[in-house]
Each structure stands twice: as C-alpha cells, then as structure tokens.
C-alpha positions as CSV (number, residue, x, y, z in Angstrom):
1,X,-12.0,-5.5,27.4
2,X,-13.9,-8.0,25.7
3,X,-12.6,-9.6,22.5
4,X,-13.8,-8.6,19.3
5,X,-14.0,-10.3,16.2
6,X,-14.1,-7.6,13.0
7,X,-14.8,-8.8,9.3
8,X,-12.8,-6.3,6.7
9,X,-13.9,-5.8,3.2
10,X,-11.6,-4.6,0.9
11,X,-12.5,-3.3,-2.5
12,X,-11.2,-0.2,-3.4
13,X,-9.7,-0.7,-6.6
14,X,-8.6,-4.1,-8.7
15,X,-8.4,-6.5,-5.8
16,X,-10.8,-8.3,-3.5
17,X,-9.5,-9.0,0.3
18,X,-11.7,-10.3,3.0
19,X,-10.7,-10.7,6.5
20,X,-11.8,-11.7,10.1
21,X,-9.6,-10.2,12.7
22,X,-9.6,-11.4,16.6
23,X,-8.7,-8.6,19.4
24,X,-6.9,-11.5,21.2
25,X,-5.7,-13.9,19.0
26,X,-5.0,-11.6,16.4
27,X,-5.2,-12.5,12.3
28,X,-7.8,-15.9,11.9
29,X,-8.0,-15.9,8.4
30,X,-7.6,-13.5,5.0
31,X,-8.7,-14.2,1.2
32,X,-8.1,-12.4,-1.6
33,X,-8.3,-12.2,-5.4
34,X,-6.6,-10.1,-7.6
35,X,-8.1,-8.8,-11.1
36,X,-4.6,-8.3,-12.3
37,X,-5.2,-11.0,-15.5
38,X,-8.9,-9.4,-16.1
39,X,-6.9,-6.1,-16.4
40,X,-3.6,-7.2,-18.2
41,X,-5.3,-7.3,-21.5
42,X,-5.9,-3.4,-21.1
43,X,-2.5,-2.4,-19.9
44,X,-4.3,-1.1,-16.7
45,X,-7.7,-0.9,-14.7
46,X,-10.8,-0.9,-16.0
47,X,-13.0,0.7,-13.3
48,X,-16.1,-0.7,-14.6
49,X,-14.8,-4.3,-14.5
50,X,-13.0,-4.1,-11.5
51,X,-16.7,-3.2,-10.0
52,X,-18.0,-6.5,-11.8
53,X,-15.8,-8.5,-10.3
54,X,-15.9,-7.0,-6.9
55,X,-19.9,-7.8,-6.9
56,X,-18.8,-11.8,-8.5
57,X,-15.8,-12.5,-5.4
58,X,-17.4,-10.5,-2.3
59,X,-19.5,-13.3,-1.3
60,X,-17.4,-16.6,-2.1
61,X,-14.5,-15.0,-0.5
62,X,-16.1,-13.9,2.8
63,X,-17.8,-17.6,3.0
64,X,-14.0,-18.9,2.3
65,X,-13.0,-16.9,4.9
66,X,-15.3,-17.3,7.8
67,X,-14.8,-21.4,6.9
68,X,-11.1,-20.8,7.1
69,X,-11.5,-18.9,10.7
70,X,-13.7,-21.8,11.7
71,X,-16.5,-19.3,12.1
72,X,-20.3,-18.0,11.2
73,X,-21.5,-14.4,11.0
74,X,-23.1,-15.0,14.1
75,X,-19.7,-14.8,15.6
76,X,-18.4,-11.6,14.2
77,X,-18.9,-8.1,16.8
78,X,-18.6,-5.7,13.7
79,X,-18.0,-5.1,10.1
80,X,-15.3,-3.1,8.4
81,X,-14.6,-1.6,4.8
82,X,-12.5,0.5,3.1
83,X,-14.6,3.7,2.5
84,X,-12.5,4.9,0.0
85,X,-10.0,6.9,-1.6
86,X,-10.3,4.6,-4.3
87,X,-12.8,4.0,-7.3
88,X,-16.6,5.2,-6.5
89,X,-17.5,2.2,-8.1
90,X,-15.5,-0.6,-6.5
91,X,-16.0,1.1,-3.0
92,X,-20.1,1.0,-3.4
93,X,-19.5,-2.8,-3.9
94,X,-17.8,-3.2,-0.6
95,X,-19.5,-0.5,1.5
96,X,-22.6,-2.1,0.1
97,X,-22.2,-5.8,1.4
98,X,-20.4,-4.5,4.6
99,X,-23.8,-2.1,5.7
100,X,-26.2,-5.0,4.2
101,X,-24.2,-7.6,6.7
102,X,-24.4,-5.2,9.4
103,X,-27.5,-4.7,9.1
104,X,-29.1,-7.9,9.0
105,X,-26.6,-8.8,11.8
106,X,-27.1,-6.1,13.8
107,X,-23.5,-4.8,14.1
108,X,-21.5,-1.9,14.1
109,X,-20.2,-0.9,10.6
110,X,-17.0,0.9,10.3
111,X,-15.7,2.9,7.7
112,X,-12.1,2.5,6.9
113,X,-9.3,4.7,5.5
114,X,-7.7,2.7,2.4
115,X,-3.8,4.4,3.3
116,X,-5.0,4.1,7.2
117,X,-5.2,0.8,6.7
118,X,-1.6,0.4,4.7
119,X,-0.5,2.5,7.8
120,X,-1.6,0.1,10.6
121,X,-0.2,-3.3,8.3
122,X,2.8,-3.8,10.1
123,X,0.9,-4.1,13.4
124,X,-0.3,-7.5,11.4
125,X,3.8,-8.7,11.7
126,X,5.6,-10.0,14.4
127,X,7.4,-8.0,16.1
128,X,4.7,-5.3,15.6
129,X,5.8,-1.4,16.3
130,X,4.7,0.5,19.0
131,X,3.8,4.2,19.1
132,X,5.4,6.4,17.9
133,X,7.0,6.0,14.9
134,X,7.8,7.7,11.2
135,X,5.8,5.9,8.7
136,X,7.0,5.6,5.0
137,X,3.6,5.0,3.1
138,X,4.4,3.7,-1.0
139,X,1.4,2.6,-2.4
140,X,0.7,2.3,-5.9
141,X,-1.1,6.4,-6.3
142,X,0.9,8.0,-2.7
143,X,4.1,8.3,-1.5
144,X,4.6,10.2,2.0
145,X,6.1,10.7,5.0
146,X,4.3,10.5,8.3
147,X,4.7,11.0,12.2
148,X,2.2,8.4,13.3
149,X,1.5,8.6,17.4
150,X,-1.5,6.9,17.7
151,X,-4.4,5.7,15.5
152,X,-5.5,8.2,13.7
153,X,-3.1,11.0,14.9
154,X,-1.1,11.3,12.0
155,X,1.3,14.2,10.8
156,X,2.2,14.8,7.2
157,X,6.3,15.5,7.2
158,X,6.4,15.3,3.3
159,X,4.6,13.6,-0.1
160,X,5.3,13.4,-4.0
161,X,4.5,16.6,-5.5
162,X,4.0,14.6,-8.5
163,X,4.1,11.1,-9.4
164,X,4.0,8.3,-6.2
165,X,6.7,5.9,-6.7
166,X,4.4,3.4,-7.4
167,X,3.2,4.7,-10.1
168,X,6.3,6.0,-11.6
169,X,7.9,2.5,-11.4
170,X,4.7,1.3,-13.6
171,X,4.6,4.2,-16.0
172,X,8.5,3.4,-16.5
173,X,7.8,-0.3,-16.8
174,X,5.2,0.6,-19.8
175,X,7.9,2.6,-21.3
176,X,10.2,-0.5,-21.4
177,X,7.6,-2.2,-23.1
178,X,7.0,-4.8,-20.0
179,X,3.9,-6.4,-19.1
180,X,1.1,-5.4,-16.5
181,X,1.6,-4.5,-13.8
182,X,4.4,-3.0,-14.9
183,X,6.1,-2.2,-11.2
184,X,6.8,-5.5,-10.1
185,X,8.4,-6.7,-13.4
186,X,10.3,-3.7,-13.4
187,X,11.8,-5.0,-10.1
188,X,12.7,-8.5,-11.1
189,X,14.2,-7.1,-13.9
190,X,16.1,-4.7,-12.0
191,X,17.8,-7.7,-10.5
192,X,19.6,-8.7,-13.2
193,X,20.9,-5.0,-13.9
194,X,24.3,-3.7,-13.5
195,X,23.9,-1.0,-10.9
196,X,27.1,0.9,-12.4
197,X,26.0,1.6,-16.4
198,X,23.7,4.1,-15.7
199,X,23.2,6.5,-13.2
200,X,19.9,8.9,-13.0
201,X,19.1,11.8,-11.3
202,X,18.0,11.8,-7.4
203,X,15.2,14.6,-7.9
204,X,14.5,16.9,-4.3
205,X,17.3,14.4,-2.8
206,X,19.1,17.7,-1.3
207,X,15.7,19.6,-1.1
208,X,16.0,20.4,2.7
209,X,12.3,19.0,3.4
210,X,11.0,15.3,3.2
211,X,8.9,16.2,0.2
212,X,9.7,13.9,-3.0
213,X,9.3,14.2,-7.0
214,X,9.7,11.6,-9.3
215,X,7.7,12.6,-12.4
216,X,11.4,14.0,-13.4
217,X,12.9,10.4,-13.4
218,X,10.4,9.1,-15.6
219,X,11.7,11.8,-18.2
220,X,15.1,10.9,-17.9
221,X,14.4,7.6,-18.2
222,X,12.5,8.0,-21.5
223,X,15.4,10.2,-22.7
224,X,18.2,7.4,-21.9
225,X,15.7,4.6,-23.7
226,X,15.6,6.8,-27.0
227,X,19.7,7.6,-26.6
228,X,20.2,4.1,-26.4
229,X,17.8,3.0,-29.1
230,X,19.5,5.2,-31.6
231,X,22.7,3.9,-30.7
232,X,22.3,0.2,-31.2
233,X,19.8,1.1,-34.0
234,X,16.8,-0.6,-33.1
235,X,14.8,-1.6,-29.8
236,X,17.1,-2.8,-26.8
237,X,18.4,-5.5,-26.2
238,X,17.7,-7.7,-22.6
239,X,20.5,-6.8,-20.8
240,X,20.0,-2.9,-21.5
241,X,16.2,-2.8,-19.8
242,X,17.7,-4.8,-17.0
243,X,20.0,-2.0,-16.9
244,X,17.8,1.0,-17.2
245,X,15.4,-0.9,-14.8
246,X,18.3,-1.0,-12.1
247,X,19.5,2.5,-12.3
248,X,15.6,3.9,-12.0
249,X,15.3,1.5,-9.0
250,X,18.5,2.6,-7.6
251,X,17.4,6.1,-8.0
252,X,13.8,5.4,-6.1
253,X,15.3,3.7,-3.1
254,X,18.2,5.9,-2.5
255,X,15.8,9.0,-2.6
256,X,13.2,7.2,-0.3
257,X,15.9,5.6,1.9
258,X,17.7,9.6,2.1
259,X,14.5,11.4,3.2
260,X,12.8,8.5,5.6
261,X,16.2,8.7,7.4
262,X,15.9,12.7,7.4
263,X,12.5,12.4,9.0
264,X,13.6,9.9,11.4
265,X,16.4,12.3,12.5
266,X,14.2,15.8,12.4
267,X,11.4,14.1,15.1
268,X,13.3,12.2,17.0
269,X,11.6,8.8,16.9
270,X,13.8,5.3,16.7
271,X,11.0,3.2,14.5
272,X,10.5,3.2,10.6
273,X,7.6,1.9,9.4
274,X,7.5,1.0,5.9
275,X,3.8,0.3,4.3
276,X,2.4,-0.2,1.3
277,X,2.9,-2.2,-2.0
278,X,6.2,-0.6,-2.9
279,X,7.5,-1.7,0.5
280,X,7.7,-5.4,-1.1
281,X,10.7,-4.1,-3.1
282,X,13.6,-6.3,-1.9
283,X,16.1,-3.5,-3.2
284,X,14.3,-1.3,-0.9
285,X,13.9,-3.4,2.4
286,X,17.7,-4.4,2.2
287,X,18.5,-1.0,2.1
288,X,16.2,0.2,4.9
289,X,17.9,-2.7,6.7
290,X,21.4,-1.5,6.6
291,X,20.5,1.6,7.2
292,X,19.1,0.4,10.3
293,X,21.9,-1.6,11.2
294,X,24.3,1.7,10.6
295,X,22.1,4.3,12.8
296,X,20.9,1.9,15.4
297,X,17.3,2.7,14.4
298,X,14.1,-0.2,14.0
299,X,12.6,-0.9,10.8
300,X,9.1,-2.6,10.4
301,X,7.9,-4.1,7.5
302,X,4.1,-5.5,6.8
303,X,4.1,-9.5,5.5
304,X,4.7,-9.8,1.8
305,X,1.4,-11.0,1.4
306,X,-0.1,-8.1,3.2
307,X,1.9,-5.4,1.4
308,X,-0.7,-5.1,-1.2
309,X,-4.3,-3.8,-0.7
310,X,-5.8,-7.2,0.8
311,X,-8.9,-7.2,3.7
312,X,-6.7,-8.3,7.1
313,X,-5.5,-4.3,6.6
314,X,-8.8,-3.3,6.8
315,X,-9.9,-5.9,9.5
316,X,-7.0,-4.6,11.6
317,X,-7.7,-0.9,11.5
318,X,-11.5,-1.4,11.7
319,X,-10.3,-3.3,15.2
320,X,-8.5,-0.2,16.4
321,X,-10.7,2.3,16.0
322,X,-13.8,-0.5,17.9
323,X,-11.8,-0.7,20.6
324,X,-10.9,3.0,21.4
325,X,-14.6,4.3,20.3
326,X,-18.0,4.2,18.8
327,X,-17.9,3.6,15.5
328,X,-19.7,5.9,13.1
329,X,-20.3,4.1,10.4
330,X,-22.6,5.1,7.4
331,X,-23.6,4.0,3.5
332,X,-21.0,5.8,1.7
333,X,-18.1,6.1,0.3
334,X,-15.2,8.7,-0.7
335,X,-13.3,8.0,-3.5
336,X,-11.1,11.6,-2.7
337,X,-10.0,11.3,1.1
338,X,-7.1,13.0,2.3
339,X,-5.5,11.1,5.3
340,X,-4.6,14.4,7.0
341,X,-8.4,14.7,7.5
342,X,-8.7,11.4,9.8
343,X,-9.2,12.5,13.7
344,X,-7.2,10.8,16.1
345,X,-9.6,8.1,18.3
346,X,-9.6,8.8,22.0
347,X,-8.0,6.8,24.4
C-alpha cells in the first residue's frame, strides 16, 4: 500500500493541535496551543473564547507544522478532524478549515472521533500495542473500560455512572482552593502528601462489574475539608491539602487500577492500554506498572506530550481508518457522540 500522509486538526475544546502523520515513517511533526491562561482567569472554559482562539491558532499552527514536517499541502493525501463530542463551537472551527483544505486540495476529509482518537494514542509510542487489548480511557469528561479488537470495533466493559475522574480530580482541586486546571495541581500536590492521614472511600471498588462512581468521593472529600477546617479553626494549612490531595488520589488510582485489572482478567487479553489526560498521572502509571510486573500482563502508555487532546491523535486515527476504507467525510460536527456508535472499518 502506498504511503499516506494525513494532516489532523484538533479543536474540540480549549486546545489547538495540528498534525501531519506519515503511513511509513510514522509522526513528522505536531503543534499545539493550549488556552489554559485565556481560561484561568474564569476558573474554567469559556466556549465562546475557546472558538476565538481556535479561528486565531488554526492557521499559524498548521503552517508551523507543515514547515516542521519539511512539507507543503501539496504533499498531504488527506485531511482529518475531530468531529466532535466536544464544544459545537470549537468543532465548526476545525471541521471548517479541515473541509475548506480538502476542498481546495482536492482530498479526502475524515471525520474523527475525539475519545477514538485518545484510544489509538498509544499506537503513536514505541513499543505500540497490537490488537487486542483492554483500553482504560480517562479523559478530562469520560472514564471507561473498553475491549478494543480493531479500529473501531470497540466494546464497552464499564464507565462512570457519574463524574469521570478527570473531572472529579478538578472539581476537588476547586474545592481546595487551587488554581486552573485544577487536576494537575492536585497531582503535584498529592506528591507531597502523606498517603497514611487520610483514607477515603473506594466507591463500586467491590461492585462485581467494571463500572465506576466517583461523584461520592468528591462528597467525602468536601466533608473531611470542613471537619478539618473547624478543627484548626480556620482555612488549612499546606501540609493538610497535600494530604487530602494524596488520599483522593490514592482513592482514584486504586479504584481504576482494581477494575482495569478485573477487565483484563474477565476477557482474557494480556495488554492494558491506558489513554487519555489522566493517564499522565505518575501515581497512576507506577501503579499500573507494578501491577504489570505482579500479573505478568503489558501496559501501554501514550507520550506525555500526547496524553492531552493535541492533533498527532487525530492525524493517527484519521490514518487508520484511510488505509482500511473510504473515508466518508462531511461538514459537520457532533458535539454528543457516543463511542459505542463508531462501526468497526473493514479489513
């Protein structure tokens, strides 16, 4: 088969990724910019903004990218982007430029899954997993459990019933009083924690499926912040948040850890694939890693820089689903898209 260069456009939500993936050589080059200091000063996205920015960074950022790739548009074979879920607004900006390039190119446009595209990441590291595998998807709005066999044949084992772990590590953070985005200070902070002051409750941890709740954990943790505030009188102190912040982290990974490794023993399979910007957690890697180590199992992680939404994601997936068919692509976007609903590309 020939090789195929895709461009990926991804702007489903507060940042801007651009890609050109190669069907050969693999990754040539990926830029990206994130609106997290445009949103800061609102304690979370702006949808509105984010789609102003998205229309200000498209352009400069593919032009970075092709430069970086040592390439022209004449050189690409298609054009991906993230159809959605995500906001209507920020998706129009990228389905827009992506069907205007194709267009004037006269290229295939393919429409992208956002989570298909956090599914496929780890294919972008070395060593990449081969089919089949269990895939542990924590973005910032899902958590779930899949039985991935191919592109796009994907099996839901379990999900959040509630609150993803993403977002209930930043709804905590806000309730600690740290900065946007609240997640990823949490988890520095949670370094410095003592893991035995606090404990908090595993919720569905003994459930007897692979779903997962955590909207239960937030509560608790808001009820050990007030305990602790009326006991030293006052707001708390460093040391407690870095407490509180490692028990709730200790509490997410162990739950996540207990029901990937469920999954991994109901189907069968010997490969974990963790994807997604939770899966950046060091906490949570180096206990997937032991884990591995202890059941003799594989465990694949996406590059750091890749863990968050970014365009070499959507590149990649755009590239599987040109080589195993005819694209169908179309102006539009869908800002509600169940994964489940994907079809599975022939072979």
């Amino acid at each position: 088969m020939m090789t195929m260069r895709v461009l990926g456009i991804e702007s489903s939500c507060d940042e801007t990724g651009v890609a050109v993936y190669d069907t050969e050589a693999g990754l040539l080059a990926h830029a990206l910019h994130t609106q997290m200091a445009m949103h800061a000063e609102y304690g979370g996205v702006v949808p509105e903004l984010a789609s102003r920015d998205h229309i200000r960074r498209v352009v400069p950022l593919t032009r970075e990218c092709l430069k970086t790739a040592g390439l022209t548009l004449a050189d690409l074979d298609a054009i991906a982007y993230t159809q959605g879920p995500g906001l209507g607004g920020a998706l129009l900006v990228g389905a827009a430029v992506a069907n205007g390039l194709a267009f004037g190119l006269n290229l295939p446009v393919i429409p992208v899954h956002h989570l298909e595209g956090h599914l496929l990441s780890p294919m972008l590291a070395n060593p990449a997993p081969e089919f089949p595998f269990v895939a542990l998807l924590v973005s910032g709005g899902h958590t779930q459990l899949m039985a991935v066999r191919g592109v796009g044949d994907y099996d839901t084992l379990g999900e959040t019933l509630d609150d993803a772990a993403g977002e209930a590590f930043d709804k905590t953070a806000k309730l600690l009083g740290l900065p946007y985005p609240g997640g990823p200070e949490l988890s520095r902070l949670a370094e410095q924690g003592d893991p035995a002051r606090f404990t908090l409750p595993r919720p569905m941890l003994r459930s007897g499926d692979f779903d997962m709740s955590f909207s239960g954990l937030k509560t608790a943790v808001l009820t050990l912040v007030r305990q602790q505030e009326a006991a030293c009188g006052g707001a708390l102190d460093h040391t407690t948040r870095a407490d509180i912040c490692r028990a709730f982290q200790e509490a997410i990974v162990e739950v996540l850890v207990s029901k990937s490794l469920a999954a991994l023993k109901a189907t069968g399979m010997q490969r974990l694939v963790i994807a997604g910007g939770v899966g950046a957690n060091r906490q949570l890697r180096a206990a997937l890693d032991h884990a591995a180590h202890r059941r003799r199992f594989a465990v694949y992680y996406p590059p750091l820089s890749l863990c968050t939404d970014n365009g070499a994601m959507i590149a990649y997936a755009g590239a599987a689903r040109l080589t195993l068919a005819t694209p169908a692509g179309a102006f539009s976007v869908r800002p509600r898209w169940p994964l489940a609903s994907l079809e599975a590309v022939a072979r």
